[in-house]
C-alpha positions as CSV (number, residue, x, y, z in Angstrom):
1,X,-49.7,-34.4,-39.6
2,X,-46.9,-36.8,-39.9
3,X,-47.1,-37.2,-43.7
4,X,-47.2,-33.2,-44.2
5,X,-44.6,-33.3,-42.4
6,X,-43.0,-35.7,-44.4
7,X,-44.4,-33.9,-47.8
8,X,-42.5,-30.7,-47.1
9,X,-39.1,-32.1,-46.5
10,X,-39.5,-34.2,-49.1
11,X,-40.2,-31.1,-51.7
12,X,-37.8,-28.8,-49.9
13,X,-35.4,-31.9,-50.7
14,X,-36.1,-32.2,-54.2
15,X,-36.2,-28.4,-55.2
16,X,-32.8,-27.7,-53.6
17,X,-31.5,-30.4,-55.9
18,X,-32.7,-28.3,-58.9
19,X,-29.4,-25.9,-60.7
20,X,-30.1,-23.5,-63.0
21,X,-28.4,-24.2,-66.1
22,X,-25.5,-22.3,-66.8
23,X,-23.1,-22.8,-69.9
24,X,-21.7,-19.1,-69.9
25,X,-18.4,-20.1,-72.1
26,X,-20.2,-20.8,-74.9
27,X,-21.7,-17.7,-74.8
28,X,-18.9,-15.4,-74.6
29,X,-17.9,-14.9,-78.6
30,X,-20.3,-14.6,-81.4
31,X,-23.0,-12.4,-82.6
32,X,-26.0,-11.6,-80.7
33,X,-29.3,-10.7,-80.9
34,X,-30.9,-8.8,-78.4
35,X,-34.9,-6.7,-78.3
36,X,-35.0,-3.5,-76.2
37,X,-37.6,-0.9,-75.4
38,X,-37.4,2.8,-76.4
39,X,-40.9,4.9,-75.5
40,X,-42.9,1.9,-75.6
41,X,-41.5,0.8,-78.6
42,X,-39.7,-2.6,-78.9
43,X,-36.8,-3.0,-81.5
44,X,-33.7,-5.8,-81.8
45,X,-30.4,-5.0,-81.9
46,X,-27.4,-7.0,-82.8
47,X,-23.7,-7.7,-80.9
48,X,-20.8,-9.2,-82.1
49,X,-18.4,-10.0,-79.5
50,X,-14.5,-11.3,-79.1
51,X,-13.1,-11.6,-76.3
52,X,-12.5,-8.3,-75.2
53,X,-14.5,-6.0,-77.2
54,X,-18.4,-6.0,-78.1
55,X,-19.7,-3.7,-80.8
56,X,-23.3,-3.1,-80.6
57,X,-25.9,-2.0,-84.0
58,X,-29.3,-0.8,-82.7
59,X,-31.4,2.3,-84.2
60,X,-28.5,3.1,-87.2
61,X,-25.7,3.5,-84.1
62,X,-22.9,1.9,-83.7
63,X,-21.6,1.2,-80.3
64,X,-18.2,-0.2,-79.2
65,X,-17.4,-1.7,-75.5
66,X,-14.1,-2.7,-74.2
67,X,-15.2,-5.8,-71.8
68,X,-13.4,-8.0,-69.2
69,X,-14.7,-11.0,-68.0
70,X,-14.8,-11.2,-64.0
71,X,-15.6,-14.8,-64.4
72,X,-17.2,-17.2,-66.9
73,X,-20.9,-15.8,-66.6
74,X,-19.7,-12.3,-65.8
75,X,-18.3,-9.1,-67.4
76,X,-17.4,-5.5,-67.3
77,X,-18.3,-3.4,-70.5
78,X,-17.0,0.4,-71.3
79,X,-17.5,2.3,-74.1
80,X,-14.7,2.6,-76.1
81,X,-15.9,6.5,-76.8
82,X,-17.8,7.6,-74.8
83,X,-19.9,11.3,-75.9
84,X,-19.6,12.5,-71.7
85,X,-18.9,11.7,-68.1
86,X,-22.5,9.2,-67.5
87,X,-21.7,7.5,-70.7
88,X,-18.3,6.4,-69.4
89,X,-19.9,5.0,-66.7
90,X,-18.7,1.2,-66.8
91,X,-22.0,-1.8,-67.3
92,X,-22.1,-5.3,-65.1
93,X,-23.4,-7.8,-67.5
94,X,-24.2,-11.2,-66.0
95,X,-26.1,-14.3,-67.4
96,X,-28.3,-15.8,-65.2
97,X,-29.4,-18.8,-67.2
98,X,-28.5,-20.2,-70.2
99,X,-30.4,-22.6,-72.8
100,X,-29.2,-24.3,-76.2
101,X,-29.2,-20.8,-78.4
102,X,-29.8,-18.0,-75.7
103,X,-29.1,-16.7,-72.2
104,X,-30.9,-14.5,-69.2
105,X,-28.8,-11.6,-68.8
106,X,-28.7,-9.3,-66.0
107,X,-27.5,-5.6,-66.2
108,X,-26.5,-3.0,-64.5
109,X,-24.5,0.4,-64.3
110,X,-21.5,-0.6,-62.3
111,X,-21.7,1.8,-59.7
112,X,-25.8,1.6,-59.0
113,X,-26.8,-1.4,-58.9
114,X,-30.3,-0.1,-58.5
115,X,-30.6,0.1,-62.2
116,X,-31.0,-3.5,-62.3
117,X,-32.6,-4.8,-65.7
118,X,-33.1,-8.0,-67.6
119,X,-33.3,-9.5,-70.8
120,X,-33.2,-12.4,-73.3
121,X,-30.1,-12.8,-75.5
122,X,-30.0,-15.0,-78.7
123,X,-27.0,-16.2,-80.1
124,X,-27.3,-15.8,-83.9
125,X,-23.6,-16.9,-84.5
């Protein structure tokens, strides 16, 4: 019992020592490739991003956010023209996890955060 006892800590010890990696900076400019699901159907989509707008190709449209970073691994997109009132509505974007070319991202409409998706971005650029 003693050396179970001394197994858990010893794992509980180790996996709190584990970070997820992180590197949101270099992630913030560039172009972007990104796969999303319409009816069942998945399709990739590009972004090229500054530093405070994004504008987004996917099905022959052409989207264009004004975004502010809340921190390094977090911002605020709005549409820069928006066609009505829900499209207006602003989009949390945070990355979760980063590797050498892509990131975890994880999304939301600002105001419900029930809308909760994710999804893998690649850096192209």
């Amino acid at each position: 019992m003693k050396n179970f006892v001394f197994s858990i800590c010893i794992a509980l010890l180790v996996s709190s020592c584990y970070q997820v990696e992180r590197n949101c900076k270099d992630f913030q400019v560039g172009t972007f490739e990104f796969t999303y699901e319409i009816n069942g159907e998945t399709k990739t989509g590009k972004s090229v991003r500054t530093d405070t707008l994004s504008v987004d190709y996917y099905e022959s449209k052409i989207d264009t956010f004004t975004i502010r970073w809340v921190n390094d691994c977090e911002f605020i997109g709005r549409k820069l023209h928006p066609k009505d009132y829900s499209d207006s509505k602003p989009i949390q974007m945070k990355i979760l996890s980063t590797t050498e070319d892509s990131y975890l991202l994880e999304y939301s409409l600002l105001e419900d955060p029930s809308t909760k998706k994710r999804g893998t971005v690649k850096k192209i650029k």
